[in-house]
C-alpha positions, 0 to 999 in steps of 0.5 A: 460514483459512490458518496459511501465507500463500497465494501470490498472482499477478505483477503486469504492470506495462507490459511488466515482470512484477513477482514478487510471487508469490515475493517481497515488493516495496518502493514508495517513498513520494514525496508531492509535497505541502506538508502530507503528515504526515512529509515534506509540502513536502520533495518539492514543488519538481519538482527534488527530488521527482524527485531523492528518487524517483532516490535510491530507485530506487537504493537498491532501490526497486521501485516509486515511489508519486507522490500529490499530494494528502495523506491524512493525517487531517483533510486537505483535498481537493486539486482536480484541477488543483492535484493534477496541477500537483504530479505530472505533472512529476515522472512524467514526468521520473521515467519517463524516468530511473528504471528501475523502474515508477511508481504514481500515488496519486489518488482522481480518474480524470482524475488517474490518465488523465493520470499513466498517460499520463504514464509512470506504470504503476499506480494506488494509489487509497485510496478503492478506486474508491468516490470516482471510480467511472470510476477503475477503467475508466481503469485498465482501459482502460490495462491498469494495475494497481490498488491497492485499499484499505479506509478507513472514510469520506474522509481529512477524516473517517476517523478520528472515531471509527472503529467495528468489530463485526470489523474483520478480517471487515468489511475482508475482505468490502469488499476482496473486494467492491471485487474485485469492482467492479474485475473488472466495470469491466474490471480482469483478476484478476491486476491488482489488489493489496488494501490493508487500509488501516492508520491508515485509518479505524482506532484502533490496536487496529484496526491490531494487528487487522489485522496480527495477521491479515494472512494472511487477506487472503492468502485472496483471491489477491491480492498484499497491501500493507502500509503502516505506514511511519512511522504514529501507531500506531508513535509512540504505542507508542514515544513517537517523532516521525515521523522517529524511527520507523524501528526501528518500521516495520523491525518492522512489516515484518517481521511483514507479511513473514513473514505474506504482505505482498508489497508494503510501502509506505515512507519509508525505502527503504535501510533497508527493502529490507534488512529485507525481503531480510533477512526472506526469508533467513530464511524461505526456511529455515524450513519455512514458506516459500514459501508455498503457491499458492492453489487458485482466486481464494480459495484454500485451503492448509494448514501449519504456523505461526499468528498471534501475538497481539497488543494495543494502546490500546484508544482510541487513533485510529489516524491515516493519517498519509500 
């Protein structure tokens, strides 16, 4: 197992080559939805959807992640119509104003079809093709990146009672098997990014798990995505509500950072574009940075440094909370 973090491929997204080889990206979260956990029907008016994702643009945003349907614990499935009702419209308005890529965040090929016509350059599926198989050959045929991501059963469902024997070895082994799937349906290696799906279908002792061993993940050549902004787990350790956990996430940031995280996907852009710009200054003069290349899909590297240890509530559910 890597004690550093292996440096993953670029990401053709259109005609940009995003550097995530040498560098950790910052997606903005737009949920253009009425029942999103932190920010549900603040961005469901078309105006200020569009409006918010300009504003995250501006403040370094890399990518914009559009969803318009939520996956918060216990939601509902949103259907087909309803879901791009919500997104198409600021899609498109956002691919013709902002000067960065935009992900759409579906589980629906018809979804992903529409939102790629649209503007938008990559897909974010939560289900990791498993809800809609015909996602991946959508994303494939449109040349897209795909996000892939563990979750254990459905956002109505994920979090009754979320088992592990190990979950770093079981998230692993899934992420490399929807690898896999998503390669066979046409997806080119250096188009995929892996997610281990904090809060998704996870207590929090999962979580801790899982960002304890981030660098793993790093194993299967991918750009890893890290999403923590604003979750249950940071409000249960701070006793916060969701709008007061930015120390939080700036935290947890930093650790995905420093273990190999090349893409964190946030709320709060301002704060976390210079936490993350802040992170790497201080890595690039350590002797643990840049990370070493991986030889291979799965490649192989050896240096200094190791995980830290770290705990949390052995019976807290982890909750999504997207």
């Amino acid at each position: 197992m890597p004690t550093t973090p292996l440096r993953p491929h670029d990401l053709r997204v259109g005609d940009r080559v995003l550097p995530t080889s040498t560098r950790c990206l910052v997606m903005g979260v737009l949920n253009v939805t009425p029942d999103s956990f932190s920010d549900g029907g603040r961005y469901l008016d078309r105006r200020a959807a569009v409006s918010h994702g300009l504003q995250m643009a501006a403040e370094g945003a890399d990518l914009i992640d559009v969803g318009g349907e939520s996956t918060r614990p216990g939601a509902s499935y949103v259907d087909e119509r309803t879901e791009l009702d919500r997104v198409l419209p600021v899609i498109e308005a956002l691919a013709a104003a902002a000067d960065v890529p935009i992900s759409i965040d579906t589980r629906k090929s018809t979804v992903a079809r529409a939102a790629l016509a649209a503007g938008a350059g990559l897909v974010n599926d939560v289900s990791a093709g498993r809800d809609d198989p015909e996602l991946l050959g959508v994303a494939a045929d449109a040349k897209a990146p795909v996000v892939l991501m563990h979750m254990r059963g459905t956002p109505a469902t994920m979090q009754d009672d979320p088992r592990y024997l190990d979950v770093v070895g079981e998230v692993e082994r899934f992420l490399a098997d929807r690898c896999d799937a998503a390669e066979a349906a046409g997806v080119p290696h250096d188009g995929l990014v892996i997610d281990p799906g904090i809060g998704f279908g996870k207590r929090d002792q999962h979580n801790y798990a899982l960002l304890a061993e981030l660098r793993r993940f790093t194993r299967l050549g991918h750009p890893v995505l890290v999403g923590t902004s604003r979750k249950g787990f940071i409000g249960r350790a701070l006793a916060l509500p969701e709008h007061e956990r930015v120390e939080g996430t700036a935290v947890t940031v930093v650790w995905a950072v420093e273990r190999g995280a090349r893409i964190v996907r946030v709320h709060d852009v301002r704060h976390m574009v210079r936490t993350v710009r802040m992170t790497e200054a201080l890595l690039h003069r350590s002797s643990d940075w840049p990370p070493g290349p991986a030889h291979g899909p799965a490649g192989t590297a050896d240096g200094p440094g190791g995980a830290a240890d770290v705990s949390g509530p052995a019976n807290s559910p982890g909750g999504a909370d997207r």
